[in-house]
N, C-alpha and C positions, 0 to 999 in steps of 0.2 A: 504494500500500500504506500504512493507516493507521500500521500499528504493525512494528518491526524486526522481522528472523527470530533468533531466539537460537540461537545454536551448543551443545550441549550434551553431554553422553558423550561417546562413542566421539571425536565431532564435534570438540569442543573438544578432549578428549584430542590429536588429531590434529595441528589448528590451533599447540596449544600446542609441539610437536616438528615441524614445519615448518620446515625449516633458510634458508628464504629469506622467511617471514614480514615479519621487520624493515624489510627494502630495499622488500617490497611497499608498508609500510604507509606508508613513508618516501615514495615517490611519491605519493601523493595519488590517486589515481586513483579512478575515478566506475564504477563495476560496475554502475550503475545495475537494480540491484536493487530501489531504493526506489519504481520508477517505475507511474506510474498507470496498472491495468488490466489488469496481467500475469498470467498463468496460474500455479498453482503450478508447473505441469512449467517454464514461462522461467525463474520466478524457483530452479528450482532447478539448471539450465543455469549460470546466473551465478554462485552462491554456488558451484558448483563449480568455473568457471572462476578464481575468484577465489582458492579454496585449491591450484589446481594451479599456479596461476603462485607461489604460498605455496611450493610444493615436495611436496604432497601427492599421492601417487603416482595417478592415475582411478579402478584397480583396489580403493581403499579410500572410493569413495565412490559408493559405488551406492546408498547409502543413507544419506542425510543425518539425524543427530539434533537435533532441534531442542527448547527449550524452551516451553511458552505458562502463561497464568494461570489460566484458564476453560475450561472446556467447551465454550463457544461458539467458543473461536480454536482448538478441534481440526483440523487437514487430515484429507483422506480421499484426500489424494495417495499413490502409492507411491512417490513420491521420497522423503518423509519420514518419520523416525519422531519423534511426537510423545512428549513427555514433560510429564507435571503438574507443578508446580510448588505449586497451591494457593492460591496469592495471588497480589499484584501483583506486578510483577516489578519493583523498585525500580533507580535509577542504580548503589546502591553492590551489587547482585549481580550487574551485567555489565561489558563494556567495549564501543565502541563499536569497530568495524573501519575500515567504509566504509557509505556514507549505506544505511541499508536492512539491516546487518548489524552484528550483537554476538557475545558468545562470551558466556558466562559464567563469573565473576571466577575464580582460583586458589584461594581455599577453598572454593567451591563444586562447583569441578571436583572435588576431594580427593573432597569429599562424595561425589558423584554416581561417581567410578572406584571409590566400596565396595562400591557396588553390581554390580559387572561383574569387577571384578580381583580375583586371589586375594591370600590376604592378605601374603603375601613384596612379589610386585610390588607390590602397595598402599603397604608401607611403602619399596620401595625411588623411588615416585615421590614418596612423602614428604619422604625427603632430597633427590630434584632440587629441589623445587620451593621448598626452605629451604637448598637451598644452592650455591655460587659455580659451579655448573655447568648445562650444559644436554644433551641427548643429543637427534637426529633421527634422522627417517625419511630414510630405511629400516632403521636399525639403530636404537631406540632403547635400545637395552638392551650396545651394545657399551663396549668402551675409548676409542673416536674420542667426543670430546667440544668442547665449546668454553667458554672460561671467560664467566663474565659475573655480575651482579649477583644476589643470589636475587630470586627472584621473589616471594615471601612468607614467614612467618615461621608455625614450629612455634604462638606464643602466639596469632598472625593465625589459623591454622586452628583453634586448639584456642574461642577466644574466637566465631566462627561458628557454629562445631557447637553451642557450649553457647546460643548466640542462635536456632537451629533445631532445637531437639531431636527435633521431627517427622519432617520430611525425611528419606526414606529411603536407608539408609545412613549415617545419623549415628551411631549404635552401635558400628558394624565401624570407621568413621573414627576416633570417639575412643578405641578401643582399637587400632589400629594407633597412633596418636599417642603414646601412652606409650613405642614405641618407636623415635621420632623423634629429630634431635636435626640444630640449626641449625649450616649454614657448612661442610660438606663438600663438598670441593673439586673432587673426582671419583669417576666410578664406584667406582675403587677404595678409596677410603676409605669411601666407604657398605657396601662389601662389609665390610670391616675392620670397619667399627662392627656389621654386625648379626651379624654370628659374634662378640659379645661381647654385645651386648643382648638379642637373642631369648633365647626361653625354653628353659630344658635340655631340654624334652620336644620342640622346636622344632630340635635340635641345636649352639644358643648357648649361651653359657654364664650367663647371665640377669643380667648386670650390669648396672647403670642408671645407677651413677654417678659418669659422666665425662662431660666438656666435650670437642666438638670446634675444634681450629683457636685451644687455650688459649693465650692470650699470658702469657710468663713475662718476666718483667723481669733484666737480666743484673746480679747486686749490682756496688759497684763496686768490691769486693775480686777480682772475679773478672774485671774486663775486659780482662784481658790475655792471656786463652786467644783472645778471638774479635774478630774487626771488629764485631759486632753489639751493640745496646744493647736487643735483647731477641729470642728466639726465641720461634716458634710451634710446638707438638706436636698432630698429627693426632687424638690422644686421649688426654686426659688424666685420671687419677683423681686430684684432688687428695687425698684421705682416706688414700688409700696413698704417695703421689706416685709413680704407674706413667703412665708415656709409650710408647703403643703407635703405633708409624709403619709406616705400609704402603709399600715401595720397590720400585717395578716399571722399575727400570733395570738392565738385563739389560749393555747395553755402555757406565755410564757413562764417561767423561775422563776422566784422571787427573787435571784442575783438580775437577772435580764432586766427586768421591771425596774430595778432599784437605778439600772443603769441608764434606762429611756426617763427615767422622772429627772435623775442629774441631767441629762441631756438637754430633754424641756427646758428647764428651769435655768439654764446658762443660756441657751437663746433669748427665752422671753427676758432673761435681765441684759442683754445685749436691744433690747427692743423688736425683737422678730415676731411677727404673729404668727405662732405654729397652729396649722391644720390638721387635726388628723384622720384622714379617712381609713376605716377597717373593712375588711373581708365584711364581716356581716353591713355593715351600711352599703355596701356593691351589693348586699345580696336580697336588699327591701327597697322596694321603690322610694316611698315615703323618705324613709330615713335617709338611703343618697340623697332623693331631691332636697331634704333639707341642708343634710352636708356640703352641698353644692351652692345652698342660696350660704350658708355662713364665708363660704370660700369668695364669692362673687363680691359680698358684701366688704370683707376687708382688701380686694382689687378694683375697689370702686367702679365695681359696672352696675349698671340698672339693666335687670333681668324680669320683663314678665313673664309670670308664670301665666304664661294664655295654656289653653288645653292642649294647643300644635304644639309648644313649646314644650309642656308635659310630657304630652306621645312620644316627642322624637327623642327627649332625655330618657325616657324610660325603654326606646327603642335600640340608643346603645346602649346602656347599662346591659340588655339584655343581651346585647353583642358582646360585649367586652368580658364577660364574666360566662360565656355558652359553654366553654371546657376546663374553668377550672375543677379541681380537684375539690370531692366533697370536704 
């Protein structure tokens, strides 16, 4: 085989939430995919051997999506479904796997899931893939998560899209993008941040500006509330100084507790109004919509509660919270 099979949609989508990816790619191993002479139906045998040892369930791979440049690198297999790219397909819009197989790169995947994902999930893989977390198959959308490094950065996709303005799906991308925001730790705070970002007609409350995962520095008239020389808050709006924290410890310790009350109580004496939204307030209409008018209330927005406005908060709430874990 001349030239690599590019992973791409659905494909890569996949590949990228494959919970044992890493360890595969860590061994080394030879899928010999690359090899001279092979059929499309072999070589598409191997790439799939190669993403179920990944952790990618068979039942999601009956139909491999791949990338090409040309018209001429079209297959007319039905293993694959090809996708246009339009050009060449340069080093820096793929990664390589194993000899004979690439993916392509984290902003271009962004690009390419605008075209297939609605725009909640669009933006909600926006925050995995800018921040300290990952989510797998089979659950990608649950609480079970695992920490780890982002993978790319809100400026890294937004700087792409405006370098392929063609590319379909660059429109829906860069306008989910504005309601992105780097360094969100888990599920649950990307939930917290877009019932604050989205749009009121959206059910959010349409604020744009806070920083998440803001480091505050502890003055040093004040460090004798806490052991810390500086805390981090989940969401911060410096302009107000409002700090919104999501806590989904249902049976904290009583060392844990001891240690979120010192916490609190060095913010609020710094002047921060802390929020706190819990798993159970996500998990009652009433109670989020109230936690959401106190949140609103110290970012000085005026929010009517008309009944459209009701519906559509309660219509993500009910998105954002579909797979968490009981």
């Amino acid at each position: 085989m001349d030239t690599p099979v590019v992973l791409s949609h659905q494909t890569a989508w996949l590949f990228y939430h494959a919970p044992n990816r890493h360890e595969v790619l860590a061994g080394n191993l030879d899928y010999r995919i690359d090899e001279i002479g092979l059929t499309a139906h072999k070589i598409a045998e191997r790439i799939r051997r190669f993403l179920q040892d990944c952790g990618v369930p068979a039942s999601q791979l009956q139909t491999l999506h791949i990338l090409y440049a040309k018209d001429f690198m079209r297959t007319r297999s039905k293993s694959f479904r090809p996708h246009a790219f339009g050009a060449l397909i340069g080093e820096s819009r793929v990664h390589e796997l194993v000899p004979g197989l690439c993916v392509v790169c984290e902003e271009l995947c962004f690009m390419q899931a605008a075209t297939w994902m609605s725009r909640f999930k669009l933006i909600e893989f926006g925050y995995e893939l800018c921040g300290r977390y990952e989510l797998s198959i089979p659950s990608p959308h649950s609480a079970s998560y695992r920490e780890c490094m982002p993978l790319t950065s809100r400026k890294k996709i937004q700087t792409y899209v405006d370098e392929h303005p063609g590319i379909r799906g660059a429109k829906r991308a860069k306008n989910a993008l504005v309601r992105v925001r780097d360094w969100a730790r888990s599920p649950m705070e990307t939930a917290t941040a877009m019932a604050v970002i989205l749009n009121r007609s959206e059910g959010g409350l349409g604020f744009r500006g806070f920083d998440m995962n803001y480091r505050v520095e502890i003055p040093a008239e004040l460090r004798f509330l806490t052991t810390s020389t500086f805390l981090e808050i989940d969401l911060y709006a410096p302009h107000s100084k409002t700090g919104i924290e999501y806590d989904g410890e249902v049976h904290a310790d009583a060392a844990q507790r001891a240690r979120d009350a010192e916490r609190l109580s060095t913010l609020r004496a710094m002047g921060v109004k802390v929020h706190v939204v819990t798993k159970r307030q996500f998990s009652e209409q009433l109670s989020f919509h109230r936690a959401m008018n106190a949140i609103a209330r110290s970012l000085y927005l005026d929010i009517e509660p008309t009944p459209e406005f009701q519906r559509a908060q309660n219509e993500l709430r009910e998105f954002l919270i579909r797979d968490w874990s009981a």
